[in-house]
N, C-alpha and C positions, 0 to 999 in steps of 0.2 A: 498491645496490638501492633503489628508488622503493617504499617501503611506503604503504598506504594508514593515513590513522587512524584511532586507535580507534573500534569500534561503542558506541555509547552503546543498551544493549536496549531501557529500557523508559521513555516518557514517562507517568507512570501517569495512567489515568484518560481520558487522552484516548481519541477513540474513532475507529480503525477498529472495537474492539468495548467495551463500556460495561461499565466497572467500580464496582465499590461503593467500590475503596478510597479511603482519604483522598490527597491531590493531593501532602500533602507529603513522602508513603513514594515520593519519587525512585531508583529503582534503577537504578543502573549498572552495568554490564561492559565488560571490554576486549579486542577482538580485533584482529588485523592483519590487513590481506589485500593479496594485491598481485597485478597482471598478469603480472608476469612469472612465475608459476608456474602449471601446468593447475590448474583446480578442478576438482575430482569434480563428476559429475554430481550435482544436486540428489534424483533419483529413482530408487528403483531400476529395472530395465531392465520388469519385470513391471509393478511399480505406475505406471512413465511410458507405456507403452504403455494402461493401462486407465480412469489420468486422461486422457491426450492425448483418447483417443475419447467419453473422457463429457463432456468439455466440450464438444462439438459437438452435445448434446441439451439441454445448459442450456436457451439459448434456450425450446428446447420442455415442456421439463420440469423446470427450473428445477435448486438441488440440490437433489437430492434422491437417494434409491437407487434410483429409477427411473433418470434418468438414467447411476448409474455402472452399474447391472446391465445394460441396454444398450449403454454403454460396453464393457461385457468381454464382450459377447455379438461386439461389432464388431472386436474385438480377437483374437477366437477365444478367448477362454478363456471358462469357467462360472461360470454364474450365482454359483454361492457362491466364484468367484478375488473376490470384492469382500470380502469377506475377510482379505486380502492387506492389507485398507487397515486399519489397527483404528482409526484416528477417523472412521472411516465420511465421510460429507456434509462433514466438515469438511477430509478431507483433497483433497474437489474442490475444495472455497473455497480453500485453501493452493497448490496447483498453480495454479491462475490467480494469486496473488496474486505467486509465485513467477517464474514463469515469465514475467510479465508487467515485473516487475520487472530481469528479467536482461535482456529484448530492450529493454530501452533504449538502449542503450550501440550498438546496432546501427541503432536505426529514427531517432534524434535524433543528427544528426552536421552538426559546426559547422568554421567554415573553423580552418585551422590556424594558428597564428602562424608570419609571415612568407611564408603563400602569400598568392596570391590573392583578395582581396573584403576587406572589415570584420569583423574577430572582434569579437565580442559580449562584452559585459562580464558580469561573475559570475549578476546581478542579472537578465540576459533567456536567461541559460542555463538559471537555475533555475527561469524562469516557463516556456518550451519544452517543458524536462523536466518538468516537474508536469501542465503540462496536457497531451501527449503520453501521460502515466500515468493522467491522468481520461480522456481520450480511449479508451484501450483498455480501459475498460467501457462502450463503449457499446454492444456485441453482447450485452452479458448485465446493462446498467441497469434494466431492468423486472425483473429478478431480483436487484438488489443489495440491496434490502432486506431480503432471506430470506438472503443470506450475511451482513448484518451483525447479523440474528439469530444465527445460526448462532454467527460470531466471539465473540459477547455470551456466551454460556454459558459460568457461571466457570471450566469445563476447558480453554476455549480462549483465556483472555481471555490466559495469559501469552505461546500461542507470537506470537496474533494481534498483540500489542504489541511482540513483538523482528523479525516481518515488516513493519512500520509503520517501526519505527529504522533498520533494515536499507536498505527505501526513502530515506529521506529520507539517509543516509549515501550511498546510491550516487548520487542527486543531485545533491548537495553535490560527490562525487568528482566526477563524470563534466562537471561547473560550472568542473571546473578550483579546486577549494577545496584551498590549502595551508598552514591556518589549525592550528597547533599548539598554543594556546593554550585557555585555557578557553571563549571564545568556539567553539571547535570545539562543545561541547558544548548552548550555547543555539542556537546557529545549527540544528542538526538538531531539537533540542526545537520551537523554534519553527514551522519546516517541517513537523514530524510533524503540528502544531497545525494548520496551516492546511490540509494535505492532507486530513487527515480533516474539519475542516469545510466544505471543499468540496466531499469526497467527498458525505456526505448530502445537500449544496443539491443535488447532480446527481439524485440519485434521484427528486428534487419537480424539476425544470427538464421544462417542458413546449416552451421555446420553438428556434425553427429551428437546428440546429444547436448548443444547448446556449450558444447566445451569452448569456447569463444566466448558466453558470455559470462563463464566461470573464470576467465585469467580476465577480461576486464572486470568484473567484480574485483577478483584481488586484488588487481592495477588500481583501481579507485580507492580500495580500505589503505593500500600502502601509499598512495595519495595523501588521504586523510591523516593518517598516522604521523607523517614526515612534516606536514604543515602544522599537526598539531588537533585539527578538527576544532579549527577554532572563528568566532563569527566573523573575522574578517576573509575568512577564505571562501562565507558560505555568498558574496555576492558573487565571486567567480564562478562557485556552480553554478547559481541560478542561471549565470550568463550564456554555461555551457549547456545543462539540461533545457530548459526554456527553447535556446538556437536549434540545439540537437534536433528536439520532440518536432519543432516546427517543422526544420525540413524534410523530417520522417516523414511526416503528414502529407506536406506541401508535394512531395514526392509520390505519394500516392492518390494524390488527387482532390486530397481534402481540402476546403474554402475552410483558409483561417487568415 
């Protein structure tokens, strides 16, 4: 049986959402997961049908409970089935974050070994995959920085950081990574780091097609590369993503 390796939860401090805590409370867990067994759906059948339709009002209405009461208006159910959700706004942000997450593996697909064409080395699977996963915010970027408000509020900061791990683990897998060593563990640290500070550059990327925030994605993997991607470089990200996200925010108005 082909297992995948352990999830590493939480790179603390880094931001998909902005924490207070200190850089060096590293907290890890460990799960398995593997293909060859069905995974449960991520939602239940109620709460996937009343996320699926409010994310199609983001755009217009950002999260908010406008958009999911809508949502479950399009869905047929009532105004208070939103309800159903108990982190309210947070669990639209989490559905896309999720959901976005899992169609990787289907929308990013690389020649096989021994077929046909040049397979691609670790290093241009995981720049693919990353920017492939910055890419599928670009229907809802003028509203990402009210979801990383959102993430930011300390009730969310834990799940939004094991969603962040989670990412950068399916990456790594889906990269073709069969690294069993401890290097398993900075290698996703690292990733987590650069995702998220790319994530925020995209939010300020005004120019055609986000190519700005494709040479800072590169600029940050050859960052990592050159240090190593190793934990003592991950408390300087925290330092930088963390600073960045805030003044994004702070800049736009948001009370943090």
């Amino acid at each position: 049986m082909a297992s995948r390796a352990p999830t590493s939860v939480s790179v603390l401090g880094i931001l998909r959402a902005t924490s207070c805590r200190p850089a060096a409370a590293l907290k890890l867990q460990r799960f398995y997961h593997s293909y060859e067994y069905t995974q449960p759906p991520p939602f239940q059948p109620a709460e996937s049908a009343i996320l699926s339709a409010s994310i199609s009002h983001v755009p217009s209405y950002g999260f908010t409970l406008n958009a999911l009461t809508l949502g479950a208006c399009d869905a047929g159910y009532l105004d208070v089935s939103t309800n159903l959700l108990p982190r309210g706004v947070f669990d639209l942000v989490n559905y896309h974050l999720v959901m976005q997450r899992l169609a990787l593996k289907d929308t990013v697909q690389f020649p096989t070994e021994g077929g046909q064409g040049r397979s691609s080395s670790i290093g241009a699977k995981i720049r693919a995959l990353t920017l492939a996963r910055l890419h599928a915010n670009r229907p809802v970027i003028h509203r990402w920085q009210e979801a990383l408000a959102i993430m930011a509020q300390p009730s969310y900061v834990p799940a939004s950081l094991d969603e962040l791990a989670q990412l950068a683990d399916e990456i790594w897998f889906l990269a073709g990574d069969k690294s069993v060593d401890s290097s398993w563990y900075t290698k996703r640290a690292s990733l987590s780091a650069v995702y998220s500070a790319t994530e925020v550059f995209m939010t300020q990327d005004t120019s055609k097609d986000f190519v700005e925030t494709e040479k800072f994605l590169d600029a940050r993997l050859e960052d990592a590369i050159k240090v190593g991607g190793f934990l003592g470089a991950v408390s300087g990200w925290v330092d930088y993503t963390g600073h960045s996200a805030l003044n994004v925010l702070r800049n736009k108005g948001v009370r943090i």
